[in-house]
N, C-alpha and C positions, 0 to 999 in steps of 0.2 A: 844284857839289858839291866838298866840302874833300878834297886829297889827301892820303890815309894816310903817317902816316910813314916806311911804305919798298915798293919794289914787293913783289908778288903772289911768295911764292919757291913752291916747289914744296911737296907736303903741306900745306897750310894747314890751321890747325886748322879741324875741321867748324861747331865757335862763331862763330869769325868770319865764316867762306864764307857761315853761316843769317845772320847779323846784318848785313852785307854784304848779302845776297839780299835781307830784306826793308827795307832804306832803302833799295835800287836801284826793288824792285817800289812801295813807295809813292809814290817822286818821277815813275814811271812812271803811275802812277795817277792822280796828281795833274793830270796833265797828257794836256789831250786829243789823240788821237791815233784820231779816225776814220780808215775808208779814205781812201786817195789823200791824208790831208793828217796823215802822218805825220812831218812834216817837225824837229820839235820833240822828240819820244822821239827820235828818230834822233841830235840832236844830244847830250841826255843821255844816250844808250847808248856814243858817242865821248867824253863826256868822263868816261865812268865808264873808258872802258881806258885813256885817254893818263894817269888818276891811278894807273893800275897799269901805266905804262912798257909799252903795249901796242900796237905799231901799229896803226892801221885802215884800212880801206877802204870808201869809199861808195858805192854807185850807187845814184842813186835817193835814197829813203830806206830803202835795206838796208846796212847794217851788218854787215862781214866784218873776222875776225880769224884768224891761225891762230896752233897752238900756235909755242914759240921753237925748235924744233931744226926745223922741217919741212922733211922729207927728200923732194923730186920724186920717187925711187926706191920710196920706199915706196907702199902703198895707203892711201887717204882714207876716216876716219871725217867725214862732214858731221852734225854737232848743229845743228839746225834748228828756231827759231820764230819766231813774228809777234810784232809789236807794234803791228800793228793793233789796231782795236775797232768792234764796232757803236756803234750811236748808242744813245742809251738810251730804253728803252720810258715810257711813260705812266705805267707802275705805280713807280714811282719814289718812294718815300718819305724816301729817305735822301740826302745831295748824294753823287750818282755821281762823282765829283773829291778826295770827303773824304780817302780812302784811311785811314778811321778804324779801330784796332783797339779790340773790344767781345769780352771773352768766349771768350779766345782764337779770334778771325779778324780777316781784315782785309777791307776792305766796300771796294768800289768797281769802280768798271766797267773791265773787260779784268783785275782779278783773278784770276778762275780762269779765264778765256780770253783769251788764252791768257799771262798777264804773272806765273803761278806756274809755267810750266813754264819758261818763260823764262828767269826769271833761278835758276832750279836747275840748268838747262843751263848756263847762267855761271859758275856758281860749279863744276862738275863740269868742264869747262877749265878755270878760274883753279886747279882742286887739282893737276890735268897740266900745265901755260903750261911751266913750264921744266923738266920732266921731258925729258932726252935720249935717251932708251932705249927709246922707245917702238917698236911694232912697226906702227901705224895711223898717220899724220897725225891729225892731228886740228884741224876745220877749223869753225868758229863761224860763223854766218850767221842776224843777226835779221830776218827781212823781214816787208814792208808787203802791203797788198792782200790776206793771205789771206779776209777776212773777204766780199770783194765775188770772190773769183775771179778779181783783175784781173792782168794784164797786167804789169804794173810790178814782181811781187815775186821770185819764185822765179824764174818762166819767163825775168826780166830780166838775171839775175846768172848762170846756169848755164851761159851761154857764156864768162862770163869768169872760170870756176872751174877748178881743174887739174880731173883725173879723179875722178870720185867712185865710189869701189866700192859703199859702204853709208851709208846715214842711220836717225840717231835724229829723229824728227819729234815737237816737245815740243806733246802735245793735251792735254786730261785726261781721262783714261780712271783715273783711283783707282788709278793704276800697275798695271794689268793691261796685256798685251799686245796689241794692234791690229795682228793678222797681217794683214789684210785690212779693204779698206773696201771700201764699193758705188760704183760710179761715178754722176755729175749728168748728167742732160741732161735743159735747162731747152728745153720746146716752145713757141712763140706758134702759137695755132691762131686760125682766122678762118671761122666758119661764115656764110654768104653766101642772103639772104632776099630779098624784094622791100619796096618802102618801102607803105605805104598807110596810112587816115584810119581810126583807133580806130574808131570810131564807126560806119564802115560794115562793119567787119573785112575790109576790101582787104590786099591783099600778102599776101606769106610772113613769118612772124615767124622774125627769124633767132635770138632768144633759142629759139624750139621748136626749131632743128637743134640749137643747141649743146648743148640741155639733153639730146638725145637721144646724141648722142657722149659729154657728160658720164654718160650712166647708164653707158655701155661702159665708159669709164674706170674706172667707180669698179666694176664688178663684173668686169670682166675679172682672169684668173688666166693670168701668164703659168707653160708647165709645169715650165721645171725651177727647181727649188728647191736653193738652196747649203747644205751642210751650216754651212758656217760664216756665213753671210751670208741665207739664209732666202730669199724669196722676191723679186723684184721686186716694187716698188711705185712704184704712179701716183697724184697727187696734186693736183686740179684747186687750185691756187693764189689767180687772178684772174678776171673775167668780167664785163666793160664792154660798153655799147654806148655809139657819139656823140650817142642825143637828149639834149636837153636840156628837150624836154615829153612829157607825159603821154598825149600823143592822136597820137603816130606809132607805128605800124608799126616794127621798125626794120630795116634791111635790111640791117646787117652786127653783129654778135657777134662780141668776139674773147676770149679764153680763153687761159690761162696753164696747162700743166703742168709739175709736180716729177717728173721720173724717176727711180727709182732703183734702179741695173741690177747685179745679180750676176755674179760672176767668169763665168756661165754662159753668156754672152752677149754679144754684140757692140753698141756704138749704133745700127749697119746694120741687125742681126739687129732689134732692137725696132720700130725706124723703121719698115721695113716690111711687121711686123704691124700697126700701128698703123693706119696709111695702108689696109691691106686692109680693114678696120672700120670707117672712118671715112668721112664726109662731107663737113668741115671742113680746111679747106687748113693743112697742119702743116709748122711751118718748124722744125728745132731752131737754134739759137744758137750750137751751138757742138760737138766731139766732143773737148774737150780733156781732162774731168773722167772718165777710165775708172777701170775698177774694178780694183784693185790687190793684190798680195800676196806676202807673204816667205814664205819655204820654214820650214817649222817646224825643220827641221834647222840654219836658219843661227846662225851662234854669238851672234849678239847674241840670238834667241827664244831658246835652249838655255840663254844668260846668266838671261835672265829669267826662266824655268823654273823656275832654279838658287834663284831668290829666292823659291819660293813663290807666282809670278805666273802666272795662268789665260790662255792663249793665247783670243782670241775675234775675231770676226767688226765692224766697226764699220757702223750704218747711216750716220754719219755723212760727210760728204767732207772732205779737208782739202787741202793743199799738196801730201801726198805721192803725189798722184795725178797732179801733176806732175814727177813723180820716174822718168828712166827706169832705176833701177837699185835693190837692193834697200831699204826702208824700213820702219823697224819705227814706228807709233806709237804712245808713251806717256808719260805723267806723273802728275804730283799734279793734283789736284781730283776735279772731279766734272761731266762733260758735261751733268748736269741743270743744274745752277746756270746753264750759259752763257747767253747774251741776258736771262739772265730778270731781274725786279726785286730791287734790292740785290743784285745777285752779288758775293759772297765767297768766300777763301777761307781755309781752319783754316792759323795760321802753322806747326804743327807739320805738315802737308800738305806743305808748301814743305821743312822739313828731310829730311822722308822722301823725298821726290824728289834732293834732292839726291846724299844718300847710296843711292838708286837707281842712276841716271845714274852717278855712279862706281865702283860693281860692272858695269852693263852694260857701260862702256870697258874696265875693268880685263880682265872674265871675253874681252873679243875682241881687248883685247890679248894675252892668255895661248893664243889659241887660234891664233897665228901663231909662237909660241915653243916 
């Protein structure tokens, strides 16, 4: 990437920050960067700062910056996305790497997921980088993994982050506000049969227990309902068994479920109703993905208010559910386009984020002042 003739000064025109954001977002594009093998955006998200005189920091492949005056004394704004991506689907017509613009948008995979909120967050620090006066830190972190929930990206770096009071968590939500998300928890269930010879109908068929727990699933209502986040919902995913012919019995079934649990409720609390219904021996994976949310009173929501933007509920899960401290998330796109075929995103999407992101700083730096 060629360095601009002088570093990044403070106010930078909104022009360049957009035209700046989208060469950054296409050479991002261009370049794959599935989970866990993020290794390559990481190095072009480093040398897109050391061409704006910007120190970094790696762990991993997450990429940390903060603004030039950062005061230990003050409180931390953390501006937060990924630069991970799924893999790309079957339905695939267009080269997912093109990072082609058609019509005003620009097409390619990790576009609108999340690689326009991204670099609109970038460019909303690079307009603060040498403002001195600020009243928040303000502290930039691209990380890896969110796309798989791994291990390596947020959960990796947060111990080696000063304190963080509040985050901007860059998802696409069409710039509405994401006070709240639903928490994950992914079950492996195993309903347990006896083996026998088709043909004579010997054994228990473990495919009939599973199918019989699968109907529970899929019609069970748990009771309480979030005003902002609606109902829990279960979601039978997967459902294998190990024959590999046609004339066994099979005597183990195992089963996948998607949970997804409202503020209302605990992973314990569902666990075990679940397990009270069930016949199938239920493992969950993990209780790290809970269900999350900011106070509408806090001043980054209050900020976004200010802009005309509809506080709501997200089914979706993201980073910020790895976040023990408040988290608002939003940006440009559109969470329908994500994983799906040709996802793109409108480049005028990407300016409106931008100048988003710098009224929510602005209006939570003014609410310390």
């Amino acid at each position: 990437m060629e360095k601009p003739e002088q570093p990044c000064q403070m106010n930078k025109p909104l022009d360049l920050l957009y035209n700046e954001s989208i060469e950054l977002l296409q050479s991002l594009v261009r370049t794959p960067s599935f989970s866990r093998e993020e290794s390559a955006t990481a190095e072009i998200l480093i040398e897109f700062f050391q061409a704006h005189d910007i120190p970094t920091e790696r762990i991993g492949n997450n990429v940390i910056v903060r603004h030039q005056a950062f005061d230990p004394s003050k409180p931390t704004l953390l501006l937060n996305s990924h630069h991970d991506t799924v893999k790309p689907n079957a339905g695939y017509t267009r080269d997912p790497f093109s990072a082609d613009r058609e019509d005003g948008k620009l097409y390619g995979l990790g576009s609108n997921d999340a690689g326009g909120c991204l670099v609109s967050l970038i460019a909303a620090f690079l307009h603060y980088y040498s403002q001195s006066d600020l009243s928040y830190n303000l502290l930039l972190a691209a990380t890896a993994e969110e796309e798989v929930s791994g291990t390596g990206g947020v959960e990796m770096i947060l111990p080696h982050l000063p304190v963080i009071d509040c985050a901007l968590v860059g998802e696409p939500t069409k710039l509405d506000l994401a006070v709240a998300e639903r928490g994950l928890m992914v079950l492996d269930c195993v309903a347990n049969g006896k083996a026998g010879h088709a043909a004579r109908n010997e054994g228990i068929n473990a495919i009939d227990l599973a199918m019989d727990d699968i109907q529970w699933f899929r019609q069970h209502r748990f009771e309480r309902v979030s005003d902002l986040l609606g109902a829990c919902q279960m979601t039978v995913t997967v459902i294998e068994t190990h024959n590999k012919t046609h004339n066994i019995i099979p005597a183990q079934c195992q089963f996948v479920v998607d949970v997804r649990v409202n503020e209302l409720y605990s992973f314990e609390q569902i666990l075990e109703e679940i397990r009270m219904h069930t016949r199938s021996i239920i493992t969950p994976r993990g209780f790290r993905l809970r269900s999350t949310s900011i106070p509408l009173d806090h001043p980054l929501v209050v900020g976004g208010c200010k802009q005309g933007r509809k506080p709501y509920g997200s089914p979706t899960t993201s980073d910020k559910a790895l976040m023990p401290f408040p988290a608002l998330k939003t940006g440009p796109g559109d969470s329908a386009r994500s994983h799906s075929a040709n996802e793109y995103i409108y480049v005028e999407e990407i300016r409106g984020g931008i100048e988003h992101y710098i009224k929510l700083i602005e209006n939570l730096q003014q609410s310390r002042s």
